[in-house]
Backbone bond lengths (Angstrom), bond angles and torsions (degrees), N, CA, C in turn:
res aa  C-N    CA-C-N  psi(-1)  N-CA   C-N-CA  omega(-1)  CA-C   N-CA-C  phi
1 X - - - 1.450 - - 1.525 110.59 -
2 X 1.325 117.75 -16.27 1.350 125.48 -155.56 1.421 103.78 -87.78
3 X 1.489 92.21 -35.24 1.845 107.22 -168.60 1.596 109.46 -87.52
4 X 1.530 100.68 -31.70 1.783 95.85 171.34 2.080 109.79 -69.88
5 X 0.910 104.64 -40.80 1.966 102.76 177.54 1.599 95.22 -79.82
6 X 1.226 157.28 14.40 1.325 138.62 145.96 1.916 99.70 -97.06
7 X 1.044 110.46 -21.21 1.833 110.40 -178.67 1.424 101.95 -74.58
8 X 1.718 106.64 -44.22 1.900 104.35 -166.55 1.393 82.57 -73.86
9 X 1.666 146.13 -52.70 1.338 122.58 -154.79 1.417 105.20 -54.81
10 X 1.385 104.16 -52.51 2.000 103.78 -160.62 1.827 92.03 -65.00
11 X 0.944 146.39 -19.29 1.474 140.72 168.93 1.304 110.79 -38.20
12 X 1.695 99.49 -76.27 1.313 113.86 -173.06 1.140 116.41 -75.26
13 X 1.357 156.61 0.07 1.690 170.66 -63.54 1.709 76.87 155.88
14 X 1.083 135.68 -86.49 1.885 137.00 -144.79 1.754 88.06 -84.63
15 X 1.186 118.93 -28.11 1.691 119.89 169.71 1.530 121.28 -66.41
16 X 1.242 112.48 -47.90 1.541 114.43 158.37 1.813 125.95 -63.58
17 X 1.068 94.39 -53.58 1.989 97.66 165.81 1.454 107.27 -51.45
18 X 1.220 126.69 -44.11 1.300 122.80 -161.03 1.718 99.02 -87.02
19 X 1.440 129.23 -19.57 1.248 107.31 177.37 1.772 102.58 -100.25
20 X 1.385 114.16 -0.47 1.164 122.85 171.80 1.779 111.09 -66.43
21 X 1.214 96.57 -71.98 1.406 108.13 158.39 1.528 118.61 -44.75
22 X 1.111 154.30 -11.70 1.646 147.39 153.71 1.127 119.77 -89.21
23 X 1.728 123.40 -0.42 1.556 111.59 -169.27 1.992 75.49 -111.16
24 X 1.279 107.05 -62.71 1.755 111.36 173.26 1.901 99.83 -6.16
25 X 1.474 105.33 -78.27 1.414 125.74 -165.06 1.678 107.51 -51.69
26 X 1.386 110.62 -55.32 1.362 135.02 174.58 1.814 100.42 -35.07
27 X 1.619 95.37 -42.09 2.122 98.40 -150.88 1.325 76.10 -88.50
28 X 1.285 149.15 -28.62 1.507 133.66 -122.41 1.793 105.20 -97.82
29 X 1.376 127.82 -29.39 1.569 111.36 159.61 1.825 114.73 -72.35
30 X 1.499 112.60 -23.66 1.239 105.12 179.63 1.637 114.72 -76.53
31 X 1.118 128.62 -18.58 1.188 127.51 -177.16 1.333 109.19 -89.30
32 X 1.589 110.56 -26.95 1.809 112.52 -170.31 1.533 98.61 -69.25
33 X 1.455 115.64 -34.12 1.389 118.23 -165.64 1.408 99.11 -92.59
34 X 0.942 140.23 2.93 1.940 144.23 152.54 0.738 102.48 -78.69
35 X 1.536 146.59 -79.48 1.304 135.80 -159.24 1.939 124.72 -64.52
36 X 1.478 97.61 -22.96 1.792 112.64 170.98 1.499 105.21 -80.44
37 X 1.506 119.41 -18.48 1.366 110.70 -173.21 1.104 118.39 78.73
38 X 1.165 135.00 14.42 1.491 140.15 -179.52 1.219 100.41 -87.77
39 X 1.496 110.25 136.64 1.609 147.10 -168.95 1.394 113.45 -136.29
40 X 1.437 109.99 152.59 0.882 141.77 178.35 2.072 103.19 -45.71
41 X 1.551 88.97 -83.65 1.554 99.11 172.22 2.100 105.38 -90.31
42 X 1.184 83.07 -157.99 1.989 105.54 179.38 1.638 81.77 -103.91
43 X 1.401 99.16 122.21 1.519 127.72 149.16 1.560 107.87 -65.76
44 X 1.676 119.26 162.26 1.200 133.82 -163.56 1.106 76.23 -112.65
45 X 1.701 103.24 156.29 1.802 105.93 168.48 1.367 103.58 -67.90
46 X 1.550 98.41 159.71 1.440 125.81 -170.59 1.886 104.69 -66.51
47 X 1.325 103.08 149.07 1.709 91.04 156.14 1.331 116.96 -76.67
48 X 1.382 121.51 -178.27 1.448 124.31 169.51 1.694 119.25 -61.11
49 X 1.627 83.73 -28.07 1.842 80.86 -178.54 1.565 107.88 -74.53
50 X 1.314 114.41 -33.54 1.706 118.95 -167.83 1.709 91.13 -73.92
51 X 0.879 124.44 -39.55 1.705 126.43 -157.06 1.642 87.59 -72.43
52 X 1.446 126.48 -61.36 1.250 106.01 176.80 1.344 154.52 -60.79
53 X 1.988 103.50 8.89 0.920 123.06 -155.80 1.640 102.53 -112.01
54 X 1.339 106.45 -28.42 1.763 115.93 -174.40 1.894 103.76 -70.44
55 X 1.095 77.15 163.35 1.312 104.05 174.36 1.336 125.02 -88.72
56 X 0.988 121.48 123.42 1.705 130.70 -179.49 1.888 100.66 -74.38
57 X 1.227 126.64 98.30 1.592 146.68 162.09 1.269 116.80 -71.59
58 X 1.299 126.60 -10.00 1.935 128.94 -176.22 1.179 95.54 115.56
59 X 1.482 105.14 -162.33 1.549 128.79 -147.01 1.613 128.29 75.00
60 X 1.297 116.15 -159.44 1.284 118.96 -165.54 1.725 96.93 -117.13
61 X 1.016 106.57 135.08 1.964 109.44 -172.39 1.866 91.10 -118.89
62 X 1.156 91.87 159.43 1.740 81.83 -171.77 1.506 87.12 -101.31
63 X 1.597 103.28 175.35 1.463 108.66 -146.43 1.678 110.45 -95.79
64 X 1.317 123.43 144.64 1.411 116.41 175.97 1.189 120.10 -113.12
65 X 1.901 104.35 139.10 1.326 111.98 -157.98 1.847 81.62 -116.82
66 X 1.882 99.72 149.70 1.240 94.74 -172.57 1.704 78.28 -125.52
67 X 1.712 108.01 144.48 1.734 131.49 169.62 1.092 103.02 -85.46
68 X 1.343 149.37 151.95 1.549 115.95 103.38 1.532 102.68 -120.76
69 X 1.550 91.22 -159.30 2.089 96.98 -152.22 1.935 87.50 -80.50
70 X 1.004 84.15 168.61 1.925 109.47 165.58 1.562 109.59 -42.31
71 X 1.108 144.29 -175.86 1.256 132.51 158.58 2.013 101.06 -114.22
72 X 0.765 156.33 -179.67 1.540 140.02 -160.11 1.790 83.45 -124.39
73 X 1.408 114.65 -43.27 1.990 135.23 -167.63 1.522 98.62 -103.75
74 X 1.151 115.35 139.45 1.147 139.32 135.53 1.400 121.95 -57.59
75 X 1.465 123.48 141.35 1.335 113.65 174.19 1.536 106.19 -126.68
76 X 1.302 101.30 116.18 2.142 101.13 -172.89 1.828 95.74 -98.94
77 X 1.231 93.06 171.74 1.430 99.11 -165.79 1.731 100.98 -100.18
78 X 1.500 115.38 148.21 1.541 95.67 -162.27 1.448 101.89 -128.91
């Protein structure tokens, strides 16, 4: 009895991986081409609202320089 419930587990155990593994494979060009953004046609640029909404994936972002004003005071330590 012992050996038939360790046979049905490993059955259903290599039965689940294996349909795990065909939907995985199945999703896996549709998702590569979602996350690269690749389309059919050329997309229009984004609005500001869509642009703030994507996700940063890598690459090179150009670099940010931060100003601020003069200070008018000095501040000494007291």
């Amino acid at each position: 009895m012992r050996g038939l419930t360790i046979l049905v587990a490993t059955t259903l155990t290599l039965g689940y991986g294996f349909a795990a593994q065909a939907a995985m494979t199945a999703d896996r060009a549709e998702t590569i081409r979602r996350v690269a953004g690749i389309t059919e046609t050329v997309p229009a640029a984004p609005t500001d609202a869509e642009a703030a909404t994507r996700v940063w994936y890598g690459g090179m972002l150009a670099p940010v320089t931060v100003e601020a004003p003069r200070a008018a005071t000095k501040c000494y330590p007291t």
